[in-house]
Every structure is written in C-alpha cells, then in structure tokens.
N, C-alpha and C positions, 0 to 999 in steps of 0.2 A: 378642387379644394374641398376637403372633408370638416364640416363645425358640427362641431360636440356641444351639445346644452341640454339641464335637465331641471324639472322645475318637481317641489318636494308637494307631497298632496295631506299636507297638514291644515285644510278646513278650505271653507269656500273661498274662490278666488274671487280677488277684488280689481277697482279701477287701476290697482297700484302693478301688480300682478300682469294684470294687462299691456298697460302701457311701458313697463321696467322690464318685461321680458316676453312675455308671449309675443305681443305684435311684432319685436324686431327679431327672437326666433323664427314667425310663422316668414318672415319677409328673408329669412337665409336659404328658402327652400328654393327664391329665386337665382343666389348667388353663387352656389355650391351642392354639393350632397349633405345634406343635412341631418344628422342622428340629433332625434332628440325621444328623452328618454322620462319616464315617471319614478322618481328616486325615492320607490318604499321605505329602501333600509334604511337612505339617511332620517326621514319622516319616523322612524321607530326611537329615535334620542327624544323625541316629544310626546310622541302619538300612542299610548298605551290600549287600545279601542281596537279591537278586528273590525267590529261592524264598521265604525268611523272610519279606518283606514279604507278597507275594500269599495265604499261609498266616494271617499275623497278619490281613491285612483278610478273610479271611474266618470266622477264628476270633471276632473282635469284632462281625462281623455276626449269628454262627449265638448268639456271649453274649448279644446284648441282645434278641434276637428269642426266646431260651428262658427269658429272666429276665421276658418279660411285655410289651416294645412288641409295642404292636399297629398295624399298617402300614396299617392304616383311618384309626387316627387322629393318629398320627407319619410324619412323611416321612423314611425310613433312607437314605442316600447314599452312596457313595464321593466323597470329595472330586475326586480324578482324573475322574468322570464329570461335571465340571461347568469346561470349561474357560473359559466367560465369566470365572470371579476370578481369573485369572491376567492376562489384560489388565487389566482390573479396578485389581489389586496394583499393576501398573506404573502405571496414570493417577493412583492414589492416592501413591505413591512419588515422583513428581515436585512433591509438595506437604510432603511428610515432611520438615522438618528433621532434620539428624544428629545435633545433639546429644541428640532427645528418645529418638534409637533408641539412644544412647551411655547412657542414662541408665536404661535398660531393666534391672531384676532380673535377668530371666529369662537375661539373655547375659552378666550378671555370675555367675551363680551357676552356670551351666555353663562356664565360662572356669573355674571354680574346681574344678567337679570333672576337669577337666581335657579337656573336649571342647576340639576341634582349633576356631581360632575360622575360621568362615568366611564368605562373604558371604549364604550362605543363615540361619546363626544370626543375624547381625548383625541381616539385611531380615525374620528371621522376625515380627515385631508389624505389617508391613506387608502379608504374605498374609492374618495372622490378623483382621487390619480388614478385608481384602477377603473374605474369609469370613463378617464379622459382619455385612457391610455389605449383601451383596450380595442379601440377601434381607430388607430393609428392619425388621431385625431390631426388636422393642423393648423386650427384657432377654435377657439371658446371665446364667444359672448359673454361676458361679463360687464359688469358695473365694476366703477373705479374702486368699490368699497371690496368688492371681491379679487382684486388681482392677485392679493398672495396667494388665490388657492392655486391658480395656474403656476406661481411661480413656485411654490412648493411642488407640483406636480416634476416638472423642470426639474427640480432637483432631484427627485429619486429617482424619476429617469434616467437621469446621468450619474447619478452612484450605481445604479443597475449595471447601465450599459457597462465602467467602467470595470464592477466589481467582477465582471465575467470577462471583460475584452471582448465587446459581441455589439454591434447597434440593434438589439432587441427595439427599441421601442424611439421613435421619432419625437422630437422637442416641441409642443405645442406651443402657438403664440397668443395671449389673449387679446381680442379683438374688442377694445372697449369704444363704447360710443357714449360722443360727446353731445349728442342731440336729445337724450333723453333726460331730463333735469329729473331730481327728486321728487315723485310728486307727492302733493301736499292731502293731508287724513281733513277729518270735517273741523280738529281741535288747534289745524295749524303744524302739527307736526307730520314726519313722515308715515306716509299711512302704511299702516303696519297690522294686524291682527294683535300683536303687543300690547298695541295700545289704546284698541277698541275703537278705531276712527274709519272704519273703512266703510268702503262703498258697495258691496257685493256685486261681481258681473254680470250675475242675471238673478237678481234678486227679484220679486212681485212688484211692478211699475212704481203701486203705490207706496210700496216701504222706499227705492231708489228716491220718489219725490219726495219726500219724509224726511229723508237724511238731509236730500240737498238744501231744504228749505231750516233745517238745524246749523249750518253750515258758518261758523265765527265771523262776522266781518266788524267793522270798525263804528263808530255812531256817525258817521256824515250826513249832514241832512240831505232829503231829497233833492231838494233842487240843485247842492251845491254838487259841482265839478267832481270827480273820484279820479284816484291814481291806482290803473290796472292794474299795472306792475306790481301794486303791494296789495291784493287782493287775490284770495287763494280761491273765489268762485271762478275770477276769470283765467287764474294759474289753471284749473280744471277746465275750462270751457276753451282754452290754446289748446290742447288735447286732440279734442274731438275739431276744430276749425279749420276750413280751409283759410289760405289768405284771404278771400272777401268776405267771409265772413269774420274772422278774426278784424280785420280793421272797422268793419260797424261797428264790432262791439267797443271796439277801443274810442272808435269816437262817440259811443253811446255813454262813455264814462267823460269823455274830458270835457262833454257841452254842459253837464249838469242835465239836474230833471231827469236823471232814472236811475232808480234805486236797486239796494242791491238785490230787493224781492223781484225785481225785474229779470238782472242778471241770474239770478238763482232760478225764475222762471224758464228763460231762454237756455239754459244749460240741460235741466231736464230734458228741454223738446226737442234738441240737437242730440243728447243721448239716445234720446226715442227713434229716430231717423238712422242715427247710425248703427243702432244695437237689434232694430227693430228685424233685419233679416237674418242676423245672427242667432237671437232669439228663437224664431222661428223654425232654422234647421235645429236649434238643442233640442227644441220640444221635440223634434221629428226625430233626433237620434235618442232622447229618452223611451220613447214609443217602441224603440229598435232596437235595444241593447246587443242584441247580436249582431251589427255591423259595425258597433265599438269594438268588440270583441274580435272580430274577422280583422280589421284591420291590426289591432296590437297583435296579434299571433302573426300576422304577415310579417311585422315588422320586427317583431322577436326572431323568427325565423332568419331573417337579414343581419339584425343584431349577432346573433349567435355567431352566424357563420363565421362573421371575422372577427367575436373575439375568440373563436376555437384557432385560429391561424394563430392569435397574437398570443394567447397561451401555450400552442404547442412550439413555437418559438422560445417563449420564457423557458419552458419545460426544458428543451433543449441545454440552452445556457446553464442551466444549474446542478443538470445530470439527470432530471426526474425523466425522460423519456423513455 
C-alpha cells in the first residue's frame, strides 16, 4: 500500500500539527510505503518571504525526522525537488472543469479569512491531485475537514483516464482517522496559526510553560470536583497520556482539591518527558544540517523516479511523447 501526505511549511509547527498529522504520518511508515512530501508551492498562496520559506522547509524536515520518521522506511521530500507534478498539474488542468475548483471549501474559507484570491489559490486542488497523483498514490491521510481534496483528486483522475481511453493514473482512497479529535489552541478554539493560539513543538521550555499556564479554564474553586471532559488543559494532557496516567488525572479532577494550576503543571512535565528526546535529536540535526539535506535528496531522488513513470505515461495519453 502506497500513502501520500504532505504537510505545508508556512511557520513553526505546533502541538496542533503534531498530533493532526505528523504523528499519524510518521506512524503510516509502519503501515505501507510512505511518500510524504514538504508542499513549498502550495505554502507560496501565503508565504511571500525566501528566507521564511527556506527556514520553514527546513525546520519541518529537522520536526518530522526528530519526532521519529525513519528515512529507511518513509520517503521525506521537498515538493520543489520534484518538478515532473508541475507539468503533471498542467496535463491534469486541462481536464479540470471550473465549476468543480469554484465549488472547492478550501478557496471559500480562505477568501473568507481574507486571503488575496488568486490564480494560484483558485488552481491550488489541481497541484494537490498532481501531488497525489503522481506517485500512483492509494490512500491519503486526511482529516474529515479535507476529504474533498481526495475526492476532487478522484475526479480528474477519471475525467483524465476517461478523456484519453487510458487508466493513466490509479483512484485514491482517503484514509481518515477518527481517533484524532480537534485539538484545542490556549483560547479554546481550534489551534490554528490563524488564530494565534498555538503551542510551538519545540519552542524554549520556558515560553511552552508560559503558554500552558495562559491556558482559559472556567472559575471552579479549588477544592471543588472539575469536569475533564469540558476542560481543554486536560483535552491537551489525553494527548500526551497513556491509560494510567490519563485516568489519575481524571480522578485528580472528579475528587476535587486540585486546581487547574495543578493540571496545567502536570501537563508541561508530561510534555517535557515525552518531547524531551525528541528535542534532543532536533538540537542534534540543527548542528548537522547536512544530514537534513542527505536525506530530502535521497528522498527526492525516490520521488522523482516514479513521478517521471507517471508523467511519461500522461505524456503518452495525450500525444506529448
């Protein structure tokens, strides 16, 4: 089984980030062949900054590579090192009707937070098919809020194949998991960079315990009883918990007598435990940028090969050979 995922390198990655997609990426390298790719182009609808950019894709490669992929058995990429899907995009774009890219979430709901709209947001689900495509993908990880970009992929997939008489290119299924809930910013909403609520994955110890201790909760007094379930420290702290520890805590809320400065305490030191060796190897791959770098070209190299298959395939279909 082949999964395709790619995570966009527009600023430091947060707890949200983490646990919404890196962790269940880094855990598909157990499951399958794994491409997972650094998506500059899409990142250029936001990201107007060389330096910014070139810092952010190498800050998401040194994340996922100290959070636990292993480049043995995942292929890490820069999207930019892979320029077959950009022809790719365009053979697939002359099959796109407009209404199905007018009918796109994703360019509704950034027209609303007020991005500038432009031909790159509009055309963006027609790179992201050429991205899914191009490595004859067959599932994507996604969240429930992204399934139309898989099934818009789907579509011009099969107006492709159809438009030539040819199975060029294989139907992707998106593979959404229900075990990963929404997680929750410091303001109660989904954390997001939008909205200024996040938690940075390896931020300096003391700004993470800073944040957490900013962190909304409700006025309950100390001593009395607390309901977990409606409190977003311990929504963060099921995260990072095994079962025994996840149920201390839960009993540490319903006996009363511990606050949520407590809870906000215990959350830091259970992030500290678990981030603490992760941490350790970034520091060790920021010291070593050349073994960032060794690996995305390994993995570029892997990349390319099949999407130069699945382009000279296209190629074929449409007369360009």
């Amino acid at each position: 089984m082949r999964i395709l995922t790619g995570i966009q390198p527009s600023g430091k990655l947060h707890w949200g980030n983490y646990f919404g997609a890196m962790q269940p990426s880094i855990g598909m390298q157990e499951k399958g062949e794994a491409f997972i790719f650094i998506a500059q182009y899409h990142a250029l609808t936001t990201v107007h900054d060389a330096e910014a950019l070139r810092q952010a894709t190498f800050d998401v490669a040194a994340d996922f590579l100290a959070c636990g992929l292993d480049p043995t058995k995942a292929c890490l990429f820069r999207q930019a090192d892979v320029p077959e899907v950009h022809e790719l995009a365009w053979l697939l774009s002359t099959v796109t009707p407009m209404g199905l890219l007018e009918r796109c979430h994703s360019y509704k709901d950034k027209l609303a937070r007020g991005i500038a709209a432009s031909h790159g947001l509009f055309a963006y689900p027609v790179l992201m098919a050429a991205d899914i495509l191009a490595y004859q993908s067959d599932v994507v990880p996604v969240g429930r809020d992204q399934k139309q970009h898989v099934e818009v992929t789907r579509d011009v997939a099969a107006k492709f194949n159809q438009a030539y008489g040819v199975e060029v290119f294989k139907l992707p299924e998106p593979m959404i998991s229900e075990s990963v809930a929404v997680i929750p910013g410091l303001d109660g909403q989904k954390m997001s960079k939008s909205y200024n609520n996040t938690i940075g994955l390896f931020d300096p110890p003391k700004e993470v315990k800073g944040k957490i201790m900013k962190i909304a909760t409700d006025s309950t007094p100390l001593e009395d009883p607390k309901d977990p379930d409606a409190c977003r420290v311990f929504a963060l702290y099921k995260l990072f918990a095994d079962e025994a520890e996840l149920e201390e805590m839960r009993a540490n809320y319903l006996r009363g007598g511990y606050g949520y400065g407590h809870a906000k305490k215990a959350l830091f030191e259970i992030y500290q435990r678990k981030f603490g060796p992760f941490r350790e190897r970034r520091e060790y791959l920021v010291a070593h940028p050349e073994e960032v770098e060794a690996v995305l070209q390994a993995g570029a190299e892997k990349a390319r090969a099949q999407a130069r298959i699945t382009l000279n395939a296209a190629r074929r279909a449409v007369g360009l050979d």
